[in-house]
Every structure is written in C-alpha cells, then in structure tokens.
C-alpha positions in Angstrom: 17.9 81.3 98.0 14.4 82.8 98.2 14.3 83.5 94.7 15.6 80.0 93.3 12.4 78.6 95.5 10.5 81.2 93.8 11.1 80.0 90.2 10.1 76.6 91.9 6.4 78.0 92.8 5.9 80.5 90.0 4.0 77.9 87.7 1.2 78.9 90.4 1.9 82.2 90.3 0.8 82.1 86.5 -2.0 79.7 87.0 -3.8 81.8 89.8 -3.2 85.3 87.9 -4.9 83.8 84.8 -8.0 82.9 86.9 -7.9 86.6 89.0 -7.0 84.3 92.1 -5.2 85.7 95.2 -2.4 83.3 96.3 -0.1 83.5 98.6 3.5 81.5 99.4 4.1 80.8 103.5 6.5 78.8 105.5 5.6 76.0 108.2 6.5 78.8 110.6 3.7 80.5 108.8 5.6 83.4 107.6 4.6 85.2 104.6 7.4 84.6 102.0 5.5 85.9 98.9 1.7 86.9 97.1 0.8 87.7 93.1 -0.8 90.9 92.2 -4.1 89.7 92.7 -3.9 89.4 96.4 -2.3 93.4 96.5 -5.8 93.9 94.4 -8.0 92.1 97.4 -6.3 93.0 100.4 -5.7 97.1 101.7 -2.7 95.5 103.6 -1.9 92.0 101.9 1.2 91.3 104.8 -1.1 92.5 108.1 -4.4 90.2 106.6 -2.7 87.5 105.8 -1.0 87.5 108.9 -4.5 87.5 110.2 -5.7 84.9 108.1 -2.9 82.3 109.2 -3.9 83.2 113.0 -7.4 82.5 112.6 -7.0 79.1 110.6 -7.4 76.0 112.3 -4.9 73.2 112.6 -5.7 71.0 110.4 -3.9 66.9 111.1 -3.9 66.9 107.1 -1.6 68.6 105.2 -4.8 70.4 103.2 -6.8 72.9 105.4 -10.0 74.0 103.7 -12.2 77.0 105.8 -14.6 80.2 105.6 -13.5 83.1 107.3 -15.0 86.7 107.5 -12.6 89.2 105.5 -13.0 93.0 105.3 -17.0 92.2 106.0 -17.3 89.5 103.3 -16.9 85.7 103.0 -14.1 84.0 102.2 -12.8 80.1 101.4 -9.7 79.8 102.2 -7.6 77.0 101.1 -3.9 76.0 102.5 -2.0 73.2 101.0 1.6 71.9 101.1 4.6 72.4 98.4 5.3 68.6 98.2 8.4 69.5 96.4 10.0 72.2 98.3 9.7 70.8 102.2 8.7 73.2 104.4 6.7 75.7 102.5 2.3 76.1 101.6 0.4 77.7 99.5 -2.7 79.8 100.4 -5.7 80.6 97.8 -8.2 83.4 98.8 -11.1 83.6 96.6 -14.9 84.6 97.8 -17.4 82.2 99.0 -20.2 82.5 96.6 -21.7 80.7 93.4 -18.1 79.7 92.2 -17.7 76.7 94.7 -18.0 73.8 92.8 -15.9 75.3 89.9 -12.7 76.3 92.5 -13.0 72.8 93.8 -11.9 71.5 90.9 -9.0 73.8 90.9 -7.9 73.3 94.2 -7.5 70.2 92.8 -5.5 71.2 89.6 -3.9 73.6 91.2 -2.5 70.5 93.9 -1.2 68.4 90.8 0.5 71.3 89.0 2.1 72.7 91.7 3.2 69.7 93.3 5.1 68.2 90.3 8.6 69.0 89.4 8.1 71.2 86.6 9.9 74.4 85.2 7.3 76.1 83.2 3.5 75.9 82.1 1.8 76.8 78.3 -1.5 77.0 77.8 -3.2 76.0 74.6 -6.4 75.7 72.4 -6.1 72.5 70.7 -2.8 73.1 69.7 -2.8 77.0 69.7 -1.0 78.6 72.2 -2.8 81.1 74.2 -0.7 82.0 77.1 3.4 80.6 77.5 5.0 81.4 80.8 8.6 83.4 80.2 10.7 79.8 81.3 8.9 77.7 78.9 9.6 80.4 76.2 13.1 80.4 77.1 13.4 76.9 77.1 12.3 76.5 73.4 14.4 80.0 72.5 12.1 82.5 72.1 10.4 85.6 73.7 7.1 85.3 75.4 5.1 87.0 72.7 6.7 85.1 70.1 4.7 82.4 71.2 1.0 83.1 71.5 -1.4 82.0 68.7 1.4 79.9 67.3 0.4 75.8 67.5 2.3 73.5 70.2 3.5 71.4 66.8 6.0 74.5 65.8 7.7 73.4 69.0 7.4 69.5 68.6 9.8 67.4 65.9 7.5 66.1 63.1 8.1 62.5 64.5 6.4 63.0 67.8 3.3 64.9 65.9 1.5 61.5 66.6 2.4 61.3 70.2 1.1 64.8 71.1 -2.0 64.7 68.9 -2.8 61.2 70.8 -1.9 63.3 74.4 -4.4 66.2 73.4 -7.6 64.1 71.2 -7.4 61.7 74.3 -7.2 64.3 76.9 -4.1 62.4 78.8 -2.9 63.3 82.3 -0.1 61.3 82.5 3.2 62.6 82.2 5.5 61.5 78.9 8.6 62.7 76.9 8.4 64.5 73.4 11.9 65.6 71.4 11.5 69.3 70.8 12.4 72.2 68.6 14.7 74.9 69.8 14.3 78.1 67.5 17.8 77.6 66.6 17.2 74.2 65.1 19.1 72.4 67.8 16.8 69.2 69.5 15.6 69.4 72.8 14.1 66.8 75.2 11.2 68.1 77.5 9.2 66.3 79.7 5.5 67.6 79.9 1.6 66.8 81.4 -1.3 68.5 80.4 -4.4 68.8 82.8 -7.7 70.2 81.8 -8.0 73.9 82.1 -11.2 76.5 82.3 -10.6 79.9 80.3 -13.0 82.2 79.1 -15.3 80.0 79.6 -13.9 76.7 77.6 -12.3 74.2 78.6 -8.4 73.9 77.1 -5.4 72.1 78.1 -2.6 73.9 80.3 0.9 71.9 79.7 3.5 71.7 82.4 7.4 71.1 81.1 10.2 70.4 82.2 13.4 70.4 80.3 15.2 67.0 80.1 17.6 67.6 77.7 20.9 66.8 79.5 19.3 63.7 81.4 18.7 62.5 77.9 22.0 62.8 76.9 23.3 61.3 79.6 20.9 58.3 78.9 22.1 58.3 75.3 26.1 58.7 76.3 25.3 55.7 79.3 23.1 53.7 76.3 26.5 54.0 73.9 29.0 52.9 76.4 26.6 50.2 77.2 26.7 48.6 73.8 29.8 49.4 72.9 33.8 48.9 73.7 35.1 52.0 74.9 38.4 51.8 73.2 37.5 50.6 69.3 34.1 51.6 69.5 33.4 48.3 68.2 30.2 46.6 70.0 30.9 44.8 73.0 29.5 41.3 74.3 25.9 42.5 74.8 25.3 44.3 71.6 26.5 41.0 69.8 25.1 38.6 72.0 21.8 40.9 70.8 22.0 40.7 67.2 23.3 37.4 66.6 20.0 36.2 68.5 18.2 38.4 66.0 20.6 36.0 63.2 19.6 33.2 64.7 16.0 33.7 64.9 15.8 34.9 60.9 17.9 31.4 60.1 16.6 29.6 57.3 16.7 25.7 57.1 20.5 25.6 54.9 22.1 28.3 56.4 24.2 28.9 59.8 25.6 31.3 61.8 29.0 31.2 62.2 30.8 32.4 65.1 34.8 33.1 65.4 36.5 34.5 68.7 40.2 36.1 67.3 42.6 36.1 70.1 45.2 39.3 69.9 48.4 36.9 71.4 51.0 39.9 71.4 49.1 42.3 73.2 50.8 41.2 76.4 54.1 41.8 75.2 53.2 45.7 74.0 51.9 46.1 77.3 54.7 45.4 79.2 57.4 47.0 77.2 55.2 50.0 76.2 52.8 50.7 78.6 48.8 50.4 78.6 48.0 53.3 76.5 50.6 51.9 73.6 48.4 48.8 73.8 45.1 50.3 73.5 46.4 52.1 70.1 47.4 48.3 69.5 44.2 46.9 69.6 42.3 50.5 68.0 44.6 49.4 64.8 43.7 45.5 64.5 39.8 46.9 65.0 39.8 49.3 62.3 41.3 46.8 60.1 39.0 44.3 60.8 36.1 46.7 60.3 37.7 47.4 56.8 38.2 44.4 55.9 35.3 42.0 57.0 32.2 41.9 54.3 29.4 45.0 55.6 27.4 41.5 56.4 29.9 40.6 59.3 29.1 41.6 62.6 32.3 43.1 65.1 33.1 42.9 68.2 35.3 43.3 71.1 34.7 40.2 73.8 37.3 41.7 76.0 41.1 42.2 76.3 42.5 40.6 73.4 39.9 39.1 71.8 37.5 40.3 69.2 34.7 38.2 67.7 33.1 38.2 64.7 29.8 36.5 63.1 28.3 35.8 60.1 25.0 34.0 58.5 26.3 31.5 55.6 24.9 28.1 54.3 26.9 25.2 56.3 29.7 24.3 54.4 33.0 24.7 56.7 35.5 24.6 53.9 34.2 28.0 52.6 34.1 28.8 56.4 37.6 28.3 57.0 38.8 30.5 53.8 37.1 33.5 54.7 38.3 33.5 58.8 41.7 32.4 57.0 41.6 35.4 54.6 40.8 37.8 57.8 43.6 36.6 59.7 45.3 37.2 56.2 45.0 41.0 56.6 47.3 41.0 59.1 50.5 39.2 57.9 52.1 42.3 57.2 53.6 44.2 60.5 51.6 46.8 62.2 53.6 50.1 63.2 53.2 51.6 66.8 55.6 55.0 66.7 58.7 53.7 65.9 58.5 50.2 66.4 56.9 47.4 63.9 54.9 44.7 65.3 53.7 41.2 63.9 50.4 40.8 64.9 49.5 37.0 66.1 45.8 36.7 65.3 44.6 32.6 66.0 40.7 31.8 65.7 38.2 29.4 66.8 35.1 28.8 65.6 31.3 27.4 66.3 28.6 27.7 64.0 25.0 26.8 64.9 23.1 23.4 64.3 20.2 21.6 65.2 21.0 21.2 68.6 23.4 24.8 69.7 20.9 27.6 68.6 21.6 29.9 71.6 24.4 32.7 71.1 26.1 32.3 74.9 26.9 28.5 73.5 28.0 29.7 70.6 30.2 32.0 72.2 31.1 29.8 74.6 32.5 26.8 72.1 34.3 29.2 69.9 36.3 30.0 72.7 36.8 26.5 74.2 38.3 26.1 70.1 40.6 29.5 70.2 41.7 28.5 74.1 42.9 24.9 72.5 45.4 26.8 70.5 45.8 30.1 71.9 49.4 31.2 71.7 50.1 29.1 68.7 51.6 30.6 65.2 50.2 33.8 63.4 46.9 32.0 61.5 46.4 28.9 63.0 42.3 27.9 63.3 40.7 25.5 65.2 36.9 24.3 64.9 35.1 23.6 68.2 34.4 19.8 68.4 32.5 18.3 71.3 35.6 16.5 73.1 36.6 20.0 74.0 33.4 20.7 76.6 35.3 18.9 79.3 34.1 21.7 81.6 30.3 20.2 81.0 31.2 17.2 83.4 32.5 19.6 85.7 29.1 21.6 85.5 27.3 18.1 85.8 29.1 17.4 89.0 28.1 21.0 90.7 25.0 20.2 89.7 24.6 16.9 91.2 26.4 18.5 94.9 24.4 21.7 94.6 21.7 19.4 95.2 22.5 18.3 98.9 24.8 21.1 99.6 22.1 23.0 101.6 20.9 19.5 104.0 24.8 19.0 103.9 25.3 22.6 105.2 27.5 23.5 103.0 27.1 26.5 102.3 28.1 30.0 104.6 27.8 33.6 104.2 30.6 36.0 104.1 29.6 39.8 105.3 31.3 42.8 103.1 30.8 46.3 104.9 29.6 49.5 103.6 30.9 52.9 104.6 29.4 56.2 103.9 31.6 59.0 101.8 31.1 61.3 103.9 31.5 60.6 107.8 33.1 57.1 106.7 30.7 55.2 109.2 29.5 52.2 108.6 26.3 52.2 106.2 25.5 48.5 105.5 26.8 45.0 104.9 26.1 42.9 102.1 26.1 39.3 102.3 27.3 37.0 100.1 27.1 33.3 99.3 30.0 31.1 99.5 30.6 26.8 99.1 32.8 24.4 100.9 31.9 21.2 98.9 32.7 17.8 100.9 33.6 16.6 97.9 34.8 19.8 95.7 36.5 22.0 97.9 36.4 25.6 97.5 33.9 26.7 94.8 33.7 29.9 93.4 29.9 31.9 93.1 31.4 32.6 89.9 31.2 28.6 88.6 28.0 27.6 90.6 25.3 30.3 90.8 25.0 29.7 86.9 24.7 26.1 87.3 21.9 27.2 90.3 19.8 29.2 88.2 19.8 26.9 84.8 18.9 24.0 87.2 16.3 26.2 89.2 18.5 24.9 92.5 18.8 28.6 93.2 15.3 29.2 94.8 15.6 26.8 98.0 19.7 28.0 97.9 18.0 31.7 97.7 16.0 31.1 100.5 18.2 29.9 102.6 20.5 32.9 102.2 17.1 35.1 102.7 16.7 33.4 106.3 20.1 33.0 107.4 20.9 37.1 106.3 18.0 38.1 108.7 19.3 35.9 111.2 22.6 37.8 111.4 21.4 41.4 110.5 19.1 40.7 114.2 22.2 39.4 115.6 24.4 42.5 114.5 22.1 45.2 115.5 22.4 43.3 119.0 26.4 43.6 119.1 26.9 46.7 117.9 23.7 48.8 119.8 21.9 49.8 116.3 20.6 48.2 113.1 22.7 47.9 110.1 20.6 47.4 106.6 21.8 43.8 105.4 22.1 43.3 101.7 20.9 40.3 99.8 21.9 39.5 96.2 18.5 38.3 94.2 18.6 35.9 91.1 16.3 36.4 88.4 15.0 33.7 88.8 14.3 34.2 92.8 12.6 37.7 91.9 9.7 36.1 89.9 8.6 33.6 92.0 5.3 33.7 93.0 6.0 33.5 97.1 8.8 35.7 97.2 7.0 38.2 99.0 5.8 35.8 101.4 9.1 34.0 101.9 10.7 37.4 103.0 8.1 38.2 105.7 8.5 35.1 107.3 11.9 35.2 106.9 11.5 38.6 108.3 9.5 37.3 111.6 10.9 34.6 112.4 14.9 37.1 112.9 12.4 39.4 114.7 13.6 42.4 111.8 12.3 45.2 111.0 11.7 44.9 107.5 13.8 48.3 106.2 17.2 46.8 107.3 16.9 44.5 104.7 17.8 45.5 101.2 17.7 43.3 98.4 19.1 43.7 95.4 18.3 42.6 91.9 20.4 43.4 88.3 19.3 45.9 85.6 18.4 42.8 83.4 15.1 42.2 85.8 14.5 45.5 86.3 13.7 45.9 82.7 12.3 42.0 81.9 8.7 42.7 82.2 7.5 46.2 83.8 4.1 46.0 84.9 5.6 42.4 86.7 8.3 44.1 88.1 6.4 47.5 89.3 3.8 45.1 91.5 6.9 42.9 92.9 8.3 46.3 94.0 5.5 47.5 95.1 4.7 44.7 97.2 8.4 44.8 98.4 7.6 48.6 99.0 4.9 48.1 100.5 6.6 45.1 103.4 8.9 48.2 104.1 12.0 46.7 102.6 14.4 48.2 100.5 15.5 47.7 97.1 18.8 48.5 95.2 19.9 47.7 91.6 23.0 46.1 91.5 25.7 46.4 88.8 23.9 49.5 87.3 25.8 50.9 84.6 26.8 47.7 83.2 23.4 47.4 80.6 21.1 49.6 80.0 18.1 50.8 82.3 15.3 52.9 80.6 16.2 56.0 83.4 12.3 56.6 82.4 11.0 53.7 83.6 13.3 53.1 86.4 12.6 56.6 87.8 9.4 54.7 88.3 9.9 52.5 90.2 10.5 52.2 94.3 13.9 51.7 94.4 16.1 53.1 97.4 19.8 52.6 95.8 22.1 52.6 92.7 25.1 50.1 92.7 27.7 51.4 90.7 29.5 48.2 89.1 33.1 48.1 90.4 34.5 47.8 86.5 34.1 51.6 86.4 36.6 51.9 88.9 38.7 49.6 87.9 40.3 51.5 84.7 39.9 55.1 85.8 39.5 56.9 82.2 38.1 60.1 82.0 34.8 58.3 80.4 34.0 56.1 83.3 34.4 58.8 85.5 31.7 60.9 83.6 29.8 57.7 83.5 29.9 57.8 87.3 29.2 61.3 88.0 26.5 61.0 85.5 24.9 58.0 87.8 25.2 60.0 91.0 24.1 62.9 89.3 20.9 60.9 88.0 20.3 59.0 90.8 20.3 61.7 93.1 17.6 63.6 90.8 15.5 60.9 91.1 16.0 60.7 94.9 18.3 57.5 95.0 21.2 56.9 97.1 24.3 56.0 95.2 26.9 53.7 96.0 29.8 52.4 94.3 31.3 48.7 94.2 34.9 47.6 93.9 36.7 50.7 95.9 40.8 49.2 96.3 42.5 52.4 96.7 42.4 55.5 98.4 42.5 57.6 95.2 39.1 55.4 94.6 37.9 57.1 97.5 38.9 60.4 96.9 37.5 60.1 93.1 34.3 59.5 94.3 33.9 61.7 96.9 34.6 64.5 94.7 31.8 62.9 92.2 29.9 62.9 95.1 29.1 59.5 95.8 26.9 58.3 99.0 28.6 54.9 100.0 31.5 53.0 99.0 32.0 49.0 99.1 35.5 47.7 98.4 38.3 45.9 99.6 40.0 49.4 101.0 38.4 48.7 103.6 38.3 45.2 103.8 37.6 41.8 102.1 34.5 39.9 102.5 34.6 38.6 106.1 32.8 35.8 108.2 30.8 37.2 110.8 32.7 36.9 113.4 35.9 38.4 111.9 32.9 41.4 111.0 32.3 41.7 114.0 35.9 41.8 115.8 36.9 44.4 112.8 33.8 46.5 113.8 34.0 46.5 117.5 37.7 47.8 116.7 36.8 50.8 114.5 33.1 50.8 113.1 34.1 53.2 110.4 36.2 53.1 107.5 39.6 55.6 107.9 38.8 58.4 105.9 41.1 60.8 107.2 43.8 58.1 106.1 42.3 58.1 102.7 42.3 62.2 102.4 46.1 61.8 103.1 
C-alpha cells in the first residue's frame, strides 16, 4: 500500500531533488513514512531529527504550519502542509533560513499546487526543450528517461494540438487542459497536463504536470457514439437527426424543403414472437443496410425506435417528385428478405411532412410525419400517406391541458408521489424522490408524460415548479420527523425552472419556511442544461453549492455530457437513465460500469434508475453501483403508503435479491 501512495507523492520527490531541498512524507499520527536523498545529505540521523522536528512544531488550526527551529546549531524554516489528495498524510520541507526566503516562498507555493493535484508524472522544459522527464511521464509516452532530454515537448504532441500548446507556453497558462499525444509506437494518447512556472539554474522555465487520460477518453468517445447512434444498425438515432436536420433547416433556401418520412417496419412483431428478439434485431440490421444502400449519399438515416426508421432530405417543394422517390425506397423491399431459413415480406408504409412557412422546427416535423405513418400503420406493403392538418387532433387535446394547467395549482390538483432509494450495499434507505402527479376535475388522470411538455412551452411550469419545491420540503421535514433521521428529498428541475433568475431565492425560502437543512434536498436537472450555457450553469451551481444543497444529473447517459466540463462542476450524483437496464446487452452494461467508473473518479455518487428485477440488482452491484431506484422495491407511493412501507422494513431486501 505504502508504495502505491508513494507513486502518488513522488512528483515532489522530483521537484524538491531538482532544487537540493530536503523533504519529507508523514502521517497525521506524525509518523515518518518517507524522505529523498537530500534530507539523508542534511541530517546525521534523518528518522531521530525529524522525529525531533515534528515534536517541536507547533499546532497549527490550519492545515499549513510555517516555523524556524534551531537544527544541528543552525537555522531552519520549516514548512508542513497537507496531501489534499491522499487524506491523512503531509509533507515537510527543511531548507535554511537565510537569503533564500522570498524565493522558497514562492515554492512553498508551487510546490502546494503541484503536489496537491491528481497528477502521475512531471517534465520540465525550456520553451519546448525538455530538460528533466520524470521515469512515469517517460513511460507514459513509451520511452526511457534519457530518451527524453533535449528533445522538444512537440515530439510528444499530435501536429493538431501544436497551436494549443504553443498558446499554453507563449501565454504562460496555469490552468489545467487536454492535448492528444504521441506514443513512440505511433499509437494516440490522451494526457491531461498544467504547467506552472519553474526556477532552474537560474531561469525561469515551465515544469508540466500529466496525467494520462487515455481510457477516460475513450470511454467519452464509446459513451459519445452510443449517444448518437442506434445500437443495433448503427444508424443515427433521434438526437443525431433531430441535430442535422436543424442544421438542413437553417441552410434552406427560399424554393426548397426538407422532407421528412417516418418508415414503419409492420412485421417486426410477428419475427419477434415466432423467433425471438435476437432474430428480430438481424431483421431490422437487414432493412437498415438496405436503406443505407439504397437511399441517395444526400439522405439522412435513422432509427426513431423499434420499428421505425426515418429518413430526410432537402428538395425544392414539389410533392409529386416527393412521393416517387419514398415510393421507390419502399420499392427496395418488395422482394422477400431471408432470416436463416425462412423468407420474410417486409411491410414498409411511410408518412411524410416537409417544412413550410409556418413548421420550420424538426420535433414538428417529426411529429406530423408520424401522426401521417400512425393514420395507416398496418396497411399494405407501400402504402404513403402525407400529413395534412385534420390529423393534429391531439393539438386540441394539448390546448385543453393547457387551459386546466392553468388553475390546476388554486384548484389543488396536483399531489406528489414519493419513490424510495436504497443503497447497493447495506440496502438501506438512501433517498426519495418526488414526483409530480395530476387529478384534473375535468380530465381525470394525466400523465407527466402529456402535461409537463405542455408546462414548459406555456412557461406554466415555474409557479407548478415552485409549488413542488415547497410542498417536497414540507414532507422531507415531515419524514425525518417519523422515521428519527433525515432522508435527502429529490426534486425533478425543468429547464426552464433552472434559469430563472430567483431560483436560488425560491429554494431558500422554500427551505425556511419546512425548517430544512438545506443538504437533504437534492435537485436534479438533465444533461441538456448541464451543457446549455457553462459559465450560466457553473454560477447556478455554485450558488446552489454554496446554499448547501445538492445536485444530481438526471438521465445521464442518455445525451452527451462533455465529462470535461461536467467534472467541473459541483455536482453530488449521476442518474443512470433506466433504458440501460431495460435491454441488458453487453454494451449497456459497459456503458454502466463506464459511468460508475467515471463518476466515481470524479468523486460522484452513482445511482441507477428503473431497477425491476433482482438480477438488476445483482448486475449493478457487481458494476459497483452506489444506489438503486426502481420498482423492485416498490412503485411510486403517496406519502402515507411511504411511510407505512418504511416503518415496516426501511430497507430494501437484499438478501432476497442475492438469492
């Protein structure tokens, strides 16, 4: 153990050596765990004097100490600070008190910021020319140490970052970034690194500390992949269109259109049940690579989901020509398909929107082409149907939610349902999450899925969102009192709640007025804000931060999160989204263990959403999950029922689960 913590602290090791500085590694119990060379140079009996010098030190309420002491007859500074990133350890320079002061305090400060971020190894260099490489950054890049000096930092850099790092060194930056990398073997390599001014012989230079990032990367890139596209075609999946036909739309000019066409797969069903899943995913591989073969390079492909794909295409507006080329698509498939030892006749129908005047946003586009393939879903191999605007009969629906939304909160309509939490290991209760639900007067039963839409378009989701903000506190206070202890509440955030101005302010006196402390509420918000606009989000978070309440993303996994910039930001907890679970393939359970894995590196909790079965359990305990969320345990409940479930067992069985 003590020498994996040793690799840990040897970038000061090499920092101190370079500068003919005694240093020395000790534990909070202020035992002497290690020293360079230097200090067996200094001291006649390094262990005895040190020993000495850690009795004579004064307590210090800081976590730096800072004194002169007498050592074999001469004077000495010594300076004690803490390993931020090892708990439980300090490190000790000794160096003479004379006309060196004002240079050492600068690199007690250095030193503090080198030490105390999580780097593997440090180089040294002259702009650009390496003058001294540690033996782990030299490894790193794949080579020995000596290999290194008085070659330049760009050997080791690939050509298209050249800019970035000549930027980092002319302007002398501190902060740390990401370059790709050059292994000697001509493999890539992803290092993270920080340069910090350095004094040598006299000169000022620039020592470099890196960190090798090369599987998080991957992970990124693998998570970024599955994020954009369908895991069983490969095709792009609803976000990645959604994305480029806005790009269409935006580079329109005044005669053209984009068309959009949703293909509905109407035997897939069928192959299913006679031949299982798996015969049905080969199904639907086939009809995508035919329609990638098939369709002009100028078509866009995707799969929506199930047994639909959609395509898209920019073409002036003239819906005969539209017609004949979906019709000679759905064309390509009148000959029977083979699966093993079967044939099957493929029943491909279509509908279609195309953009006008008035429907320039993709989502409606989307959304009328399959209003026109629902009309006639079902119906014979070829058959296409245009979207026309008697279809929309769901828009009076969504004018009526509108119009109830509006009194549903004076009305009191609206109640919360509670959905426990249970940690993976002990299987006790971690947290409940509340969630909005709607028992219209004059609709009935409404589903969260139909009206928080309609909420946020209408902006009726900030006086609903507050409402939920008060009434959670409210019943996190009262739970804490029935079961003896606080339990963190969850609370869902809409986009549109997170930028308010008064949020902050809203939660505080929500806050006060339950009597809560602050860090048993957790709100969450969707990867979608979390990247909207960064320096907005890093001061809401901040602020949140700062109030003492937590924040988890919700969903993650589901879009795609910059892990750079979310790593920055004060965020308590990852939500694994519960569609991961729900087809357990051996990809979504790398994608899992590759979300714990990162998550815990960047000192997150982790907890996963949708758990039905006990193998759910198992799966992620092996992975290593924190918490789980799911109806294994039990389905959203109103409090009382909550609190009659956890008076009777305030843990989740996992003892049941393991058998």
């Amino acid at each position: 153990m003590e020498s994996e913590k040793g690799e840990k602290w040897s970038p000061i090791f090499q920092v101190c050596t370079d500068l003919n500085l005694s240093v020395a590694i000790v534990s909070d119990e202020n035992k002497i765990i290690s020293y360079n060379d230097c200090t067996k140079k200094l001291l006649v009996h390094p262990m005895k004097q040190l020993k000495t010098v850690l009795h004579q030190l004064a307590e210090s309420p800081n976590q730096v100490t800072k004194q002169e002491l007498t050592l074999q007859g001469q004077a000495f500074i010594v300076y004690k600070n803490q390993l931020k990133e090892i708990k439980g350890y300090s490190y000790l320079l000794l160096y003479p008190a004379d006309n060196r002061l004002e240079l050492m305090s600068e690199i007690e400060q250095q030193l503090e910021q080198i030490v105390n971020t999580r780097f593997e190894g440090t180089l040294i260099h002259d702009l650009g020319k390496i003058i001294d490489v540690d033996e782990r950054s030299a490894t790193l890049f794949g080579y020995k140490r000596q290999e290194l000096i008085h070659l330049s930092v760009f050997e080791l850099i690939s050509p298209e970052e050249w800019t970035k790092a000549q930027d980092a060194i002319v302007n002398r930056k501190q902060e740390p970034f990401e370059l790709k990398g050059l292994h000697k073997n001509g493999s890539t390599i992803y290092v993270e690194v920080q340069g910090r001014p350095y004094p040598y012989k006299k000169k000022e230079v620039r020592l470099v500390a890196l960190r090798d990032i090369t599987e998080r990367k991957q992970q990124e890139d693998r998570i970024t992949y599955l994020a954009y596209h369908d895991e069983v075609t490969g095709l792009m999946n609803r976000r990645a269109f959604q994305e480029k036909v806005t790009r269409q739309l935006s580079e329109l000019k005044s005669e053209e259109s984009v068309v959009v066409a949703t293909i509905g797969l109407n035997r897939l069903k069928t192959v299913n049940d006679a031949m299982g899943i798996e015969a049905g995913n080969r199904l639907v591989k086939e009809v995508s690579e035919i329609l990638k073969q098939k369709c002009a390079p100028n078509l866009l492909v995707a799969r929506l989901d199930g047994d639909e794909f959609i395509i898209a295409f920019t073409t002036k507006i003239e819906e005969e020509s539209i017609l004949s080329m979906v019709e000679e698509i759905l064309h390509c498939f009148d000959e029977p398909l083979q699966l093993d030892e079967f044939y099957f006749h493929v029943h491909l129908c279509a509908g279609i929107s195309m953009s006008n005047q008035v429907t320039m946003d993709v989502n409606e586009l989307i959304r009328q082409a399959e209003v026109a393939l629902h009309t006639i879903k079902d119906s014979t191999h070829g058959s296409i149907q245009v979207y026309e605007k008697e279809m929309s009969t769901g828009s009076i629906r969504e004018m009526i939610i509108e119009n109830e939304l509006r009194h549903a909160v004076s009305k009191q309509e609206f109640s919360l349902a509670f959905h426990p939490q249970a940690c993976l290991a002990t299987g006790q209760l971690s947290g409940v999450e509340a969630l909005l639900r709607w028992n219209s007067s004059a609709l009935g039963q409404v589903s969260p899925l139909e009206f928080i839409g309609v909420a946020e378009r209408t902006g009726l989701i900030i006086p609903i969102g507050k409402w939920v903000i008060e009434q959670a506190c409210h019943y996190a206070a009262n739970l804490a009192k029935e079961l003896n202890r606080p339990v963190r509440m969850g609370v869902n955030l809409s986009p549109v709640q997170f930028v308010q101005p008064n949020l902050v302010e809203i939660i505080t006196k929500a806050l006060s007025d339950a009597t809560l402390n602050p860090s048993f509420l957790e709100l969450e918000i969707t990867e979608s804000v979390a990247m909207e606009d960064e320096q907005q989000v890093m001061e809401k978070l901040i602020a949140l931060r700062e109030l003492g309440v937590a924040v988890s993303v919700d969903d993650f996994g589901t879009g795609y999160s910059s892990l750079q910039y979310l790593s920055q930001y004060p965020i308590d907890k990852l939500k694994i989204d519960k569609s991961f679970l729900r087809v357990q393939t051996k990809t979504n359970q790398t994608i899992i263990k590759s979300i714990v894995s990162m998550g815990h590196n960047m000192g997150m909790k982790v907890i996963a959403e949708g758990v039905e079965t006990f193998d759910d359990v198992a799966l992620l305990q092996r992975l290593e999950c924190d918490e789980m969320q799911g109806f294994v345990w039990t389905k959203p409940l109103p409090f009382a029922d909550l609190l009659t479930k956890l008076k009777g067992a305030e843990a989740f069985p996992l003892q049941t689960a393991r058998n």
